[in-house]
TORPA-4810 file (N, C-alpha, C, O; in nm, 3 decimals):
<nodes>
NODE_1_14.698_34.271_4.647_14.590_34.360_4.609_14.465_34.282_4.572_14.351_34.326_4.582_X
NODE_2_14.494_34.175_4.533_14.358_34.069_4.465_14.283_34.035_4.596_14.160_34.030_4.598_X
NODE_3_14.363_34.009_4.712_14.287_33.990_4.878_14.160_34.111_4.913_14.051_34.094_4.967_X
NODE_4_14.232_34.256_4.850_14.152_34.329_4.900_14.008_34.368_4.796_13.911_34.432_4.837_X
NODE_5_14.020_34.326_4.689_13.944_34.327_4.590_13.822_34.251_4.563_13.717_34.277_4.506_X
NODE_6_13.889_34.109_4.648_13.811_34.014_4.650_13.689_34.061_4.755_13.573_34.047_4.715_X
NODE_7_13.716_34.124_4.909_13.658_34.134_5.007_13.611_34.229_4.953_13.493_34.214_4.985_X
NODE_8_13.617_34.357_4.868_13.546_34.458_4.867_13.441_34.427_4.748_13.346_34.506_4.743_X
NODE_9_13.444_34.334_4.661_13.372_34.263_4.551_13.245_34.163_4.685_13.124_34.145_4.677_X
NODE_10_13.321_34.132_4.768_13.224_34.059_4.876_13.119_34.167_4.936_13.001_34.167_4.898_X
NODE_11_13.158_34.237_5.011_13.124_34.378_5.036_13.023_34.385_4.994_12.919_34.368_5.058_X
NODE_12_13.032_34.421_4.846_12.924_34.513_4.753_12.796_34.423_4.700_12.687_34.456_4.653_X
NODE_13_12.871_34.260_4.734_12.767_34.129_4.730_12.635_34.113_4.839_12.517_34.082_4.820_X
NODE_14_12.706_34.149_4.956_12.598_34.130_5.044_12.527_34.221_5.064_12.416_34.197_5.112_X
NODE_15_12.566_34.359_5.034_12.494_34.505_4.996_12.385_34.498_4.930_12.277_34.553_4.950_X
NODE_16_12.436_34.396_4.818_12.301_34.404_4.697_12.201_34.288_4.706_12.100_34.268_4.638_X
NODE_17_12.265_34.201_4.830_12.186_34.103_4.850_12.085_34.145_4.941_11.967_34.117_4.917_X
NODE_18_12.117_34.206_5.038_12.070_34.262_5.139_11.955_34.338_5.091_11.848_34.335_5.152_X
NODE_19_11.978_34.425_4.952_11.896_34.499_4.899_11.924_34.673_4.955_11.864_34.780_4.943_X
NODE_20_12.062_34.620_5.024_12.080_34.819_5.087_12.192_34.915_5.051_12.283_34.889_4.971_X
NODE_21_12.180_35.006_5.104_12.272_35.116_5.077_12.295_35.133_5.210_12.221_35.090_5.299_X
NODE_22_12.467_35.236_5.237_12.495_35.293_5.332_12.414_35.343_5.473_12.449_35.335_5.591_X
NODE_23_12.272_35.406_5.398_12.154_35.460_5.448_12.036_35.422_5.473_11.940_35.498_5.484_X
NODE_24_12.030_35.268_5.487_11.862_35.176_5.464_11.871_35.144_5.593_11.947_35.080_5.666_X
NODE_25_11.762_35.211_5.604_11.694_35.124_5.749_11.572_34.973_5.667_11.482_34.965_5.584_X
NODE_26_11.624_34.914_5.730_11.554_34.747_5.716_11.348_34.798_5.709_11.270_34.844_5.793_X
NODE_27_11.335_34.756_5.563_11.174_34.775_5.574_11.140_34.907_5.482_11.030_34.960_5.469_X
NODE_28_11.268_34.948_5.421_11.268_35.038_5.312_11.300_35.238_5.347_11.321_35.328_5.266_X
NODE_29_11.292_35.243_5.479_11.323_35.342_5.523_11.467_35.408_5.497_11.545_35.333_5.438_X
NODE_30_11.515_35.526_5.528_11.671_35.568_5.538_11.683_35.661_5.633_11.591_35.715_5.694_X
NODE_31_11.820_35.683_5.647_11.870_35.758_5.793_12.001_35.849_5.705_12.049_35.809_5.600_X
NODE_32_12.041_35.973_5.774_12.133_36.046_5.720_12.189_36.093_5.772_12.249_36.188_5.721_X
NODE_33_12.211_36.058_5.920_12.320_36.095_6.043_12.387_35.959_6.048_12.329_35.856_6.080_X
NODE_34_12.547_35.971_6.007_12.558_35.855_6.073_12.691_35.868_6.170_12.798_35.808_6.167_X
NODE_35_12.644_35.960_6.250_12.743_35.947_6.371_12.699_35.876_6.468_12.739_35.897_6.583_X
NODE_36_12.597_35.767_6.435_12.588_35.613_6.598_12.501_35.573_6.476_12.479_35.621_6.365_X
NODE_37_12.456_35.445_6.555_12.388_35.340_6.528_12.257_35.393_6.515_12.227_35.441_6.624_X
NODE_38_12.126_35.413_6.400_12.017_35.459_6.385_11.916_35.401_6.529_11.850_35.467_6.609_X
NODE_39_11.934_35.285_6.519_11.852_35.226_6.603_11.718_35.251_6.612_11.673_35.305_6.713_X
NODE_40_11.626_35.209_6.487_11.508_35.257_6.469_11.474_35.124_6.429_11.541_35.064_6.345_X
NODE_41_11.332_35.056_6.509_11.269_35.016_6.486_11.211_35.001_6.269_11.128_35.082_6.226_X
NODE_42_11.247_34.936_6.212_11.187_34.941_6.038_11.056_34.867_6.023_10.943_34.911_6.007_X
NODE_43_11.097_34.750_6.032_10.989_34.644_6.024_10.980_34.541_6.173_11.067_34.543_6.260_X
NODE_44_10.873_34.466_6.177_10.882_34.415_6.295_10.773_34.252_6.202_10.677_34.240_6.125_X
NODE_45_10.888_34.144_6.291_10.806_34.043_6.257_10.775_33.952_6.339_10.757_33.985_6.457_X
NODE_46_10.761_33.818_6.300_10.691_33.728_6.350_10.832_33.680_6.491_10.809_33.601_6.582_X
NODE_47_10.940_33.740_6.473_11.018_33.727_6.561_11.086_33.828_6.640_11.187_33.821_6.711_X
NODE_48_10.987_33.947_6.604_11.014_34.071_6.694_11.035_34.213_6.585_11.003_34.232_6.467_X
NODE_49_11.095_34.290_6.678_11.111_34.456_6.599_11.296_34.415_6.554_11.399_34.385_6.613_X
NODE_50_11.266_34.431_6.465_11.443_34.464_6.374_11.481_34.569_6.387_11.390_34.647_6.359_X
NODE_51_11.612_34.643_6.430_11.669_34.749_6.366_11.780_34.800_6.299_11.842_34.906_6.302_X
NODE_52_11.790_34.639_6.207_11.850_34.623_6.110_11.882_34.774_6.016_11.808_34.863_5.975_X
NODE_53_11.999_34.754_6.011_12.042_34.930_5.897_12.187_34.936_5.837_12.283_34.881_5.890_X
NODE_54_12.189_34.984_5.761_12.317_35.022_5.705_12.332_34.926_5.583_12.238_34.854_5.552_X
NODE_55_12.446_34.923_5.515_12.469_34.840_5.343_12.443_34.674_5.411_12.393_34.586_5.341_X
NODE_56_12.479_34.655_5.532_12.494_34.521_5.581_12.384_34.468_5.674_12.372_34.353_5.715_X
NODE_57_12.305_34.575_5.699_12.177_34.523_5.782_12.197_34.493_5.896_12.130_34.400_5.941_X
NODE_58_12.306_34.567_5.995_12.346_34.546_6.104_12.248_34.592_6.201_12.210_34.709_6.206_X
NODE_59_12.209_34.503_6.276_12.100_34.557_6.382_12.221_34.645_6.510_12.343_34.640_6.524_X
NODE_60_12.117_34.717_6.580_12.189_34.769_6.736_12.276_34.703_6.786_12.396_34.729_6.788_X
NODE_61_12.187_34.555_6.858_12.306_34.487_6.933_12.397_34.409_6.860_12.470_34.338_6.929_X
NODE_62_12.418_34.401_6.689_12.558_34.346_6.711_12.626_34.498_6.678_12.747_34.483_6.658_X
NODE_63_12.590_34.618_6.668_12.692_34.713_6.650_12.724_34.726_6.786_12.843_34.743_6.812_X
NODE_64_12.606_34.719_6.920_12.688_34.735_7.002_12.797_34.586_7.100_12.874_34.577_7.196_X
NODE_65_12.754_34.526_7.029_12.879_34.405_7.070_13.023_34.451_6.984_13.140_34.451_7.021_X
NODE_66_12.967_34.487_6.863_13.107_34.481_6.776_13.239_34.587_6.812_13.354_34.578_6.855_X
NODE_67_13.131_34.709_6.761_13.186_34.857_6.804_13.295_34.853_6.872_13.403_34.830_6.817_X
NODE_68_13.286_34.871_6.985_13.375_34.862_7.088_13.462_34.811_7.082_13.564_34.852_7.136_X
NODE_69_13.453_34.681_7.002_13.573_34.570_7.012_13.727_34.666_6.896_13.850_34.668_6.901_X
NODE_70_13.623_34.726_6.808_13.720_34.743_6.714_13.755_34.918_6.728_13.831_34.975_6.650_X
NODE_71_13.691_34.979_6.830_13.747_35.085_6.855_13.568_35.212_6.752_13.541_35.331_6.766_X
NODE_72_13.537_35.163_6.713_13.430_35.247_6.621_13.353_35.316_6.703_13.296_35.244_6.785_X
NODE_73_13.327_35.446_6.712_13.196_35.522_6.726_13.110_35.557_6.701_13.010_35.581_6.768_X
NODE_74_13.145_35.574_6.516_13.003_35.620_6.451_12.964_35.468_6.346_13.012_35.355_6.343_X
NODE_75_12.856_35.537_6.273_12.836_35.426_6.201_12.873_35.476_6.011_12.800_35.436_5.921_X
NODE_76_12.939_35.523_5.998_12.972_35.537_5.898_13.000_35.447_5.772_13.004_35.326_5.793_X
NODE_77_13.017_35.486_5.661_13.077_35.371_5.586_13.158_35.255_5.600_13.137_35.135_5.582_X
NODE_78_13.274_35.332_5.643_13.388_35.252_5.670_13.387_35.198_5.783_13.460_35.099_5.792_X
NODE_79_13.318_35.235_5.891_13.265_35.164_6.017_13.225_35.010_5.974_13.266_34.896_5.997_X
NODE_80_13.102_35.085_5.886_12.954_34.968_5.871_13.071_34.830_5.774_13.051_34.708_5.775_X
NODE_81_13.141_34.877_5.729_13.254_34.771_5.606_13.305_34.721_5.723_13.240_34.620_5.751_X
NODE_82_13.408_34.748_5.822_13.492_34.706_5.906_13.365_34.611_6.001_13.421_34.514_6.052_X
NODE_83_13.258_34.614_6.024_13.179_34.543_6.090_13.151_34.427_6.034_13.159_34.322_6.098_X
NODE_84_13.112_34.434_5.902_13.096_34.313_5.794_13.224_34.282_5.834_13.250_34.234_5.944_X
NODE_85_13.284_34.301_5.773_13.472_34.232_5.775_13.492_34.165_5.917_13.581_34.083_5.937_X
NODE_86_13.415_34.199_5.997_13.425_34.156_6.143_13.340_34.023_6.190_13.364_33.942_6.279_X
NODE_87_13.232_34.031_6.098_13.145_33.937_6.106_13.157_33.844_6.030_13.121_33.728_6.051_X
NODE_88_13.221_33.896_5.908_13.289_33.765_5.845_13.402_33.694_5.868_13.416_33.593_5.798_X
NODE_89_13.495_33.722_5.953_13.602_33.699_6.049_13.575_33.572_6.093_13.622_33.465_6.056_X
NODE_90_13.437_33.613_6.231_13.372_33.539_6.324_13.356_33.404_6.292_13.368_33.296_6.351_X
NODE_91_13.314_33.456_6.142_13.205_33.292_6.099_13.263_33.204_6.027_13.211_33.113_5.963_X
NODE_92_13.482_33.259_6.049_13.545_33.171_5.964_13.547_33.153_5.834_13.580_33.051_5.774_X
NODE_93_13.490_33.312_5.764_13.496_33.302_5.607_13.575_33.396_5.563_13.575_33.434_5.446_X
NODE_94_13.642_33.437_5.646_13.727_33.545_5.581_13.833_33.538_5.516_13.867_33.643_5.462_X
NODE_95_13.909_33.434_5.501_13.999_33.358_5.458_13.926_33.308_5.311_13.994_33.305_5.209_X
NODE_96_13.813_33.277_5.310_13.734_33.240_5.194_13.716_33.317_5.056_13.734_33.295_4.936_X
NODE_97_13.668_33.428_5.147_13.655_33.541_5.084_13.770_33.625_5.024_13.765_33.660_4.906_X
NODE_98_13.861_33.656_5.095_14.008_33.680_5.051_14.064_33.605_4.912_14.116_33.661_4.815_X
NODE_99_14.037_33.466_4.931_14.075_33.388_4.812_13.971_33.354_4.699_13.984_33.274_4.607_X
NODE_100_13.834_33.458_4.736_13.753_33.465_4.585_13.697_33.349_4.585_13.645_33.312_4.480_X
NODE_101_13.693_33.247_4.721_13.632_33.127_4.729_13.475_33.165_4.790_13.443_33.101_4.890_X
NODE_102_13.377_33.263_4.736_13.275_33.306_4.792_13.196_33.209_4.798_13.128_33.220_4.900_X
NODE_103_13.167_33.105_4.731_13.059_32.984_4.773_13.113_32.932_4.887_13.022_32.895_4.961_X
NODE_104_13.200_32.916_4.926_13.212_32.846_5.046_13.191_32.938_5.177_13.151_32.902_5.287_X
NODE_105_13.242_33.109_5.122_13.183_33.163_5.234_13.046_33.207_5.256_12.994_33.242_5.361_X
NODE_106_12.999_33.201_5.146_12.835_33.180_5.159_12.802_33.100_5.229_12.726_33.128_5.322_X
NODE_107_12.835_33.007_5.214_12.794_32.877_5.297_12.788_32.857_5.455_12.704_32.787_5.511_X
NODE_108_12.877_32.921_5.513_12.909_32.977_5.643_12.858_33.099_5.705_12.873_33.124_5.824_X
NODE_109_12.780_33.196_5.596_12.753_33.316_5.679_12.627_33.339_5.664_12.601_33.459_5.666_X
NODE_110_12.536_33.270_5.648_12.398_33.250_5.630_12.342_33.258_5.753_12.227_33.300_5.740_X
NODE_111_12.366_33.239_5.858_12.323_33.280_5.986_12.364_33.411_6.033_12.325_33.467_6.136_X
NODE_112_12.438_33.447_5.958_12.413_33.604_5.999_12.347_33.728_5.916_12.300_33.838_5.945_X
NODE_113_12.373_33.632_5.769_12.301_33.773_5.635_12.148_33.642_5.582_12.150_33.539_5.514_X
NODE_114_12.042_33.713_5.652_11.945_33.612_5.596_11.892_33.599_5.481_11.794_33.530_5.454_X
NODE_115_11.977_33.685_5.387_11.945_33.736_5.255_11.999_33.611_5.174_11.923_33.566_5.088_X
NODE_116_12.141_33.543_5.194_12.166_33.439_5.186_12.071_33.367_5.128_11.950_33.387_5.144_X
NODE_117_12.138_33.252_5.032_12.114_33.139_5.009_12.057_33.001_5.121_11.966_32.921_5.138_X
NODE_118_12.193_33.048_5.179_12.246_32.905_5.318_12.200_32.955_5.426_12.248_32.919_5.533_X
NODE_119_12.045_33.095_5.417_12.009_33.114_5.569_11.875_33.008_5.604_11.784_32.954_5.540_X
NODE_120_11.919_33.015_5.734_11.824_32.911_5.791_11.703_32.997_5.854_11.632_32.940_5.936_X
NODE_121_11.682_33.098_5.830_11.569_33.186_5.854_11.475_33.169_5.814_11.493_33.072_5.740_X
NODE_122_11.308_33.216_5.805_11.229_33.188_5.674_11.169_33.307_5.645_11.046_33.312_5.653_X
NODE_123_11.247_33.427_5.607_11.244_33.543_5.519_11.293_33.499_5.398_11.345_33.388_5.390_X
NODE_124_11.279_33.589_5.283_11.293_33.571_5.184_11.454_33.622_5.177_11.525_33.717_5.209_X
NODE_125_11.461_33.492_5.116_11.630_33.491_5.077_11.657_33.488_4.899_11.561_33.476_4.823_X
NODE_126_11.791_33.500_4.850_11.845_33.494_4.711_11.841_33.359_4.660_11.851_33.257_4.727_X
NODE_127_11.828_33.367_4.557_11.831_33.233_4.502_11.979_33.202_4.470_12.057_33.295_4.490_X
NODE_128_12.038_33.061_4.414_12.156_32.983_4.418_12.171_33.125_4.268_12.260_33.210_4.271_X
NODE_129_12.111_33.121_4.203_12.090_33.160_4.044_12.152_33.298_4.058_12.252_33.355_4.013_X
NODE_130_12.030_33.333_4.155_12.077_33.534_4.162_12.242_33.535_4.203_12.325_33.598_4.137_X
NODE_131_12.274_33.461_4.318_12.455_33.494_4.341_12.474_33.458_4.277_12.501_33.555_4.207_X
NODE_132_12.499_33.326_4.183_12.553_33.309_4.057_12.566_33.395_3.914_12.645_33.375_3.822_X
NODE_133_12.508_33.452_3.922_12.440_33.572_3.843_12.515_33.695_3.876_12.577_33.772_3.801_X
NODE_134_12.499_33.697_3.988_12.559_33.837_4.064_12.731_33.839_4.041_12.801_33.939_4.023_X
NODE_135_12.772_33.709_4.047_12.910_33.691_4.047_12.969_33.662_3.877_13.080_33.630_3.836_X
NODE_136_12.844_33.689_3.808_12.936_33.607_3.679_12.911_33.473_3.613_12.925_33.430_3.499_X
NODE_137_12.866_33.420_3.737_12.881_33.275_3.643_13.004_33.197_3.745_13.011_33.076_3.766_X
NODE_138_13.092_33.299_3.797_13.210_33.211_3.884_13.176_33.255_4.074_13.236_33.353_4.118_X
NODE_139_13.121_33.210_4.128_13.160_33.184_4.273_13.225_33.152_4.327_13.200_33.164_4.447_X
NODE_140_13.386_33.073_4.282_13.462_33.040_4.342_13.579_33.040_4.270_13.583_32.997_4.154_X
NODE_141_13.710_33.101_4.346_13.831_33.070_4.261_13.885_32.949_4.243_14.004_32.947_4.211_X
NODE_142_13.830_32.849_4.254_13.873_32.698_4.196_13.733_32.674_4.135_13.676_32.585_4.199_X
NODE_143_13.668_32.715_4.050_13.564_32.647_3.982_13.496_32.747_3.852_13.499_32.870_3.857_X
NODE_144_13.461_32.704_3.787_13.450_32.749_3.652_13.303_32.762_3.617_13.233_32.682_3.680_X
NODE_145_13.247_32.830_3.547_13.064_32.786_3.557_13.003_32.666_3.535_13.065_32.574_3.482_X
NODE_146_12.910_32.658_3.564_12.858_32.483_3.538_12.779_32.480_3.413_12.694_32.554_3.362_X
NODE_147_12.840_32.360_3.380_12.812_32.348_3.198_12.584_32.369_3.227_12.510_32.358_3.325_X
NODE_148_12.569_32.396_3.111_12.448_32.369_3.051_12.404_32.195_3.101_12.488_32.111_3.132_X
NODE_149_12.297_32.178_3.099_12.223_32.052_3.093_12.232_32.006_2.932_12.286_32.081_2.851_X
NODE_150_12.196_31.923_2.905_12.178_31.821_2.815_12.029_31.751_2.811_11.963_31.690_2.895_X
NODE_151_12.013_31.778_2.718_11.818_31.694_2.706_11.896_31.541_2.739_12.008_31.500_2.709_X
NODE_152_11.796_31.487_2.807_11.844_31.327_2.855_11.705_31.273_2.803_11.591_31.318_2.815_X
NODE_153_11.757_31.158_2.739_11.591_31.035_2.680_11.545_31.012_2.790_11.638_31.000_2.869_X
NODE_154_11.415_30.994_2.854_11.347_30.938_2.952_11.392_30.828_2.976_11.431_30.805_3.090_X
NODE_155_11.400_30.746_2.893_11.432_30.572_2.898_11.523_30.584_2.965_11.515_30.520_3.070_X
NODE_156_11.635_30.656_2.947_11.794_30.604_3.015_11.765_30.637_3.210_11.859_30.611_3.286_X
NODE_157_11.649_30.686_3.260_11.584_30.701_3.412_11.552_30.631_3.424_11.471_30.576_3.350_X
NODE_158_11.623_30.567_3.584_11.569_30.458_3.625_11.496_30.543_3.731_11.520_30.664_3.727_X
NODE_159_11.426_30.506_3.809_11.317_30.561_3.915_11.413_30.478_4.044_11.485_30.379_4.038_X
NODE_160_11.378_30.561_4.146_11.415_30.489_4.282_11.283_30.533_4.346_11.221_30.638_4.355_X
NODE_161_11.265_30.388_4.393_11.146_30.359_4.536_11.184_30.389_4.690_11.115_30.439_4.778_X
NODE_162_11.324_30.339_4.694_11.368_30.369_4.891_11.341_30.526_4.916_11.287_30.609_4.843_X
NODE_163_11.377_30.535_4.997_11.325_30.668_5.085_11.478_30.674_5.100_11.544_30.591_5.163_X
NODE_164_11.538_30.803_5.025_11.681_30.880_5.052_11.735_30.853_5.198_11.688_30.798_5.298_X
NODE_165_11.867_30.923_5.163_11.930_30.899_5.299_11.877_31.078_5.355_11.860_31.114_5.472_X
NODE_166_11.867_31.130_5.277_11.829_31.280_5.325_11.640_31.275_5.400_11.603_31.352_5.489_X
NODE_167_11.563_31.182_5.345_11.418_31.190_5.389_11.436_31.110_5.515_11.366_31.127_5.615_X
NODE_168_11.534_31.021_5.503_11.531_30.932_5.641_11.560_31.023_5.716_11.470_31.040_5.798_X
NODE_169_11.675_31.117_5.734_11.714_31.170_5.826_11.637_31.313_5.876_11.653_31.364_5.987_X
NODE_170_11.564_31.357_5.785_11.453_31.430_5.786_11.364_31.375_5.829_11.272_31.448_5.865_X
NODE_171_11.349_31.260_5.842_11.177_31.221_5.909_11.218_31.177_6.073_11.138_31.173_6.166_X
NODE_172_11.404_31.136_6.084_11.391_31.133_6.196_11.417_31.201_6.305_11.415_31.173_6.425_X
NODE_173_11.455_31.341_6.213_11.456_31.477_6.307_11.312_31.555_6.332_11.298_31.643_6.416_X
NODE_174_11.214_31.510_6.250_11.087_31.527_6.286_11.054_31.449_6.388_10.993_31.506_6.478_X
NODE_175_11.086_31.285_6.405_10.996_31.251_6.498_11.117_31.288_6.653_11.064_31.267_6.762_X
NODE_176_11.264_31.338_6.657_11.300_31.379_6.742_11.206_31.504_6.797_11.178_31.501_6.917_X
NODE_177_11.157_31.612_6.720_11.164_31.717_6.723_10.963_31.678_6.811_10.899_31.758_6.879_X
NODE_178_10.922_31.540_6.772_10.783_31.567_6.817_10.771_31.451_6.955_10.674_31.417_7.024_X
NODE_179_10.894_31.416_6.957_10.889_31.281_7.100_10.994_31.366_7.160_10.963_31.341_7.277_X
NODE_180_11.058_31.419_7.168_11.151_31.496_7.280_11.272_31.441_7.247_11.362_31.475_7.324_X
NODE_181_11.304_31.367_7.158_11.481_31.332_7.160_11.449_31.179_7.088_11.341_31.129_7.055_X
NODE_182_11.589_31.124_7.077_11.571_30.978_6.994_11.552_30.888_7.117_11.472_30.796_7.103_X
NODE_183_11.625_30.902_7.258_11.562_30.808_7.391_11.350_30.778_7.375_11.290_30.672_7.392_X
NODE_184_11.303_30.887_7.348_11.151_30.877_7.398_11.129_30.809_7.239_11.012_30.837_7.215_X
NODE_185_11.165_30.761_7.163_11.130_30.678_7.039_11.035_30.561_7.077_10.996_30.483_6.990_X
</nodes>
């Protein structure tokens, strides 16, 4: 019973991350038929028209990739849940999630909920704080909240001059990204 508790505690996570209900069309709108997919245009951005809808923000084409697979017609509640559950399947977090290990399935499903922490989108996403927050204080069933900080004396900082292993590798996916590959270096 704790498996199913966990996923429906997940559920109601990405709902509120998402910022929706059963009935949100993406961009603040709502819909109140839900025998199919709304498929309404909400907002439209710098990467096209969305018609993102439902608690999970499922656009058209993955309801109509999904749908089918799992037998669904309408878009109902329990539809729009079984789709999440489907998409979290996909992305290899479902197992995560089951075991109340939600940071790690955060970590993995950020390319599909851009509401996320771990999305690589550049819409406005949740902060580390807000899911932490959202969950309690615990994100994961092996981990406990993270202590408070401690005032630290300045003196005991040492400063580092090198350039990280993270800026190196950041500057040299920039100059991949502006010479065509690491060959044209």
């Amino acid at each position: 019973m704790a498996e199913q508790s966990n996923v429906g505690k997940f559920l109601d996570f990405l709902g509120a991350a998402e910022g929706a209900s059963y009935n949100t069309i993406v961009g603040g709108g709502s819909f109140s038929a839900f025998d199919k997919h709304p498929n309404v245009v909400g907002l439209r951005t710098k990467d096209g028209p969305s018609t993102a809808a439902g608690k999970y923000q499922i656009t058209k084409t993955t309801y109509d990739d999904i749908a089918p697979k799992l037998g669904i017609t309408d878009f109902s509640p329990a539809s729009q849940d079984k789709i999440a559950i489907e998409l979290i399947r996909q992305k290899g977090a479902l197992q995560d999630v089951q075991a109340g290990n939600y940071e790690a399935a955060i970590s993995k499903l950020g390319g599909t909920w851009a509401s996320l922490p771990s999305s690589p989108y550049s819409q406005p996403k949740r902060s580390n704080e807000w899911v932490s927050n959202w969950f309690g204080g615990k994100i994961s069933a092996t981990t406990t909240p993270l202590p408070r900080l401690q005032n630290q004396a300045t003196e005991s900082i040492v400063p580092s001059y090198g350039p990280s292993q993270i800026g190196m590798a950041f500057e040299e996916a920039k100059a991949e990204a502006k010479y065509g590959g690491i060959g044209n270096q």
